[in-house]
C-alpha positions as CSV (number, residue, x, y, z in Angstrom):
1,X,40.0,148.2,-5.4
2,X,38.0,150.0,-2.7
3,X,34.7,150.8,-2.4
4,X,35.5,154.3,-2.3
5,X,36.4,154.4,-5.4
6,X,32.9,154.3,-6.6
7,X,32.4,157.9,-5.3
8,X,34.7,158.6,-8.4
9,X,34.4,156.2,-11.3
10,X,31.8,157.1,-14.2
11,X,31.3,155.2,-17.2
12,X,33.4,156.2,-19.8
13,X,31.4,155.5,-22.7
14,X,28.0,156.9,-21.4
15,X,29.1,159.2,-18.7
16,X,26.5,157.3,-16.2
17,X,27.3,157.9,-12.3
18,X,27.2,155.6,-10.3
19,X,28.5,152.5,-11.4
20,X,27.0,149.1,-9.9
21,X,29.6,147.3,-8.5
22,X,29.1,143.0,-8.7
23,X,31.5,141.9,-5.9
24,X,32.8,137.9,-7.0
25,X,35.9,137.8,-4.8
26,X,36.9,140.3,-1.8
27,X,39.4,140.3,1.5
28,X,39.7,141.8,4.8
29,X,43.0,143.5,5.0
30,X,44.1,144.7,8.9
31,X,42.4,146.5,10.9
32,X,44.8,148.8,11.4
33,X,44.3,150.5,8.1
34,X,45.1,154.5,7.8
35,X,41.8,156.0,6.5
36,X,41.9,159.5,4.5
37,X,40.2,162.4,6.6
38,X,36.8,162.8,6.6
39,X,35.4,165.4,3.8
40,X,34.5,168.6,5.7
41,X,30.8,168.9,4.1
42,X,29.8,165.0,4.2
43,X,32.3,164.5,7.7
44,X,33.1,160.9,5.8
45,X,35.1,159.7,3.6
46,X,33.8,159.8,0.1
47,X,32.4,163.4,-1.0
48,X,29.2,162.4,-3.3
49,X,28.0,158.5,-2.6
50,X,28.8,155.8,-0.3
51,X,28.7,152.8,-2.0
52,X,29.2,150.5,0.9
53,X,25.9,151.6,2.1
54,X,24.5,152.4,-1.0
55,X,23.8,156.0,-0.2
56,X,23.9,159.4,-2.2
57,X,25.4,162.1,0.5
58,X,24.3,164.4,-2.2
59,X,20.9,165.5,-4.2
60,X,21.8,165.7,-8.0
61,X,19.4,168.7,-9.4
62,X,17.7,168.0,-13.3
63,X,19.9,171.3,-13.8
64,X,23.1,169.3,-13.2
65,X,23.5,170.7,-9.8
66,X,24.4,169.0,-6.3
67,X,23.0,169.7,-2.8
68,X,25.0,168.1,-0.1
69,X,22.3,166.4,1.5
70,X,21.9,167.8,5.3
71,X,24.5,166.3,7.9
72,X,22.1,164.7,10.3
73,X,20.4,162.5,7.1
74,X,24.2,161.7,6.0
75,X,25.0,160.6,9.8
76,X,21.8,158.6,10.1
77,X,23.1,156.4,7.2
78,X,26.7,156.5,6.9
79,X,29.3,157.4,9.7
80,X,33.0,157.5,9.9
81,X,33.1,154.5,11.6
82,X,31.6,152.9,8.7
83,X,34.7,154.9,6.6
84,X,36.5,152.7,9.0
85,X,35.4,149.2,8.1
86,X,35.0,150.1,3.9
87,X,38.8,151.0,3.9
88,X,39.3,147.1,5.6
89,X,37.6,145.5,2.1
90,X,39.9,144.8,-0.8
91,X,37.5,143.7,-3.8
92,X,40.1,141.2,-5.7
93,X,37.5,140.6,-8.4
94,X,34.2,141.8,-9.8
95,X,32.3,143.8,-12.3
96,X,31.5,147.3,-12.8
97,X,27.9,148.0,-14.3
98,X,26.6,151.2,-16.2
99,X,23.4,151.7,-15.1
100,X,22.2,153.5,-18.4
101,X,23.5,150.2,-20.9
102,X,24.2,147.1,-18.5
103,X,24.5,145.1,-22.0
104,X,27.3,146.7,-23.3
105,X,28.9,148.4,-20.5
106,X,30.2,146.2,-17.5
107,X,34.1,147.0,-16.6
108,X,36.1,144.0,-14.9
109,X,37.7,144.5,-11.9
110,X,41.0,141.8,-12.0
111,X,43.6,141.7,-9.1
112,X,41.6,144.5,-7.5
113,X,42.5,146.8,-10.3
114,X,39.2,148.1,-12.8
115,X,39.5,148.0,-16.2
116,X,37.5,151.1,-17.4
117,X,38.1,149.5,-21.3
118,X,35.1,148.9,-23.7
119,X,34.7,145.5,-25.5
120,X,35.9,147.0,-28.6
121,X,39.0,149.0,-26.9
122,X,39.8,145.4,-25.4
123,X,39.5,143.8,-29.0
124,X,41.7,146.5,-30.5
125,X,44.2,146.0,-27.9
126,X,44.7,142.1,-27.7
127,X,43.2,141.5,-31.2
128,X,40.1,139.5,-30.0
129,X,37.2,139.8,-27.7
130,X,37.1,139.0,-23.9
């Protein structure tokens, strides 16, 4: 799993964006790595928050709304080169947490793969709880 992939993933039970991430095992994979082009309104990678820097490239309104946040601010923080070495991390293992219920809803991330099941969708699926 990427760090990227944070700029996507919600919390499927509570709809909470974004998750908290709890690296426990990661690698460096080459440097040679092909990264996707750069968004045209953020010019990096992911379109709404870096989470290898721990940025929002956007302001989220009360109304639901989203203002990129202005290009000189994004490049101040987060830069392509930056795209560069998140693309180079493979997290292996680790734990996705929703912000709005940590208690109940923290995803595991297993051979760099997240599992975006509840406890009870686990239990239902392997007849007990993990």
């Amino acid at each position: 799993m990427k760090h990227r992939l944070l700029d996507l993933l919600a919390c499927p039970v509570e709809k909470a964006w974004p998750l908290k991430l709890e690296v426990i095992e990661e690698t460096k994979i080459s440097d040679l790595v092909k990264i996707p082009e750069a968004s045209k309104k953020t010019q990096v990678v992911c379109n709404y928050y870096c989470n290898l820097k721990t940025f929002y490239l956007v302001e989220l309104k009360e109304n639901g709304s989203e203002i990129v946040k202005d290009l000189e601010d994004i490049k101040r923080e987060v830069t392509i080169e930056d795209c560069k070495q998140c693309f180079q991390i493979e997290i292996n293992k680790g734990k996705l947490i929703c912000k709005d219920d940590p208690d109940n809803h923290i995803y595991e991330v297993k051979e760099g793969i997240p599992v975006m099941l509840s406890k009870e969708q686990i239990a239902d699926l392997y007849g007990k709880k993990k």
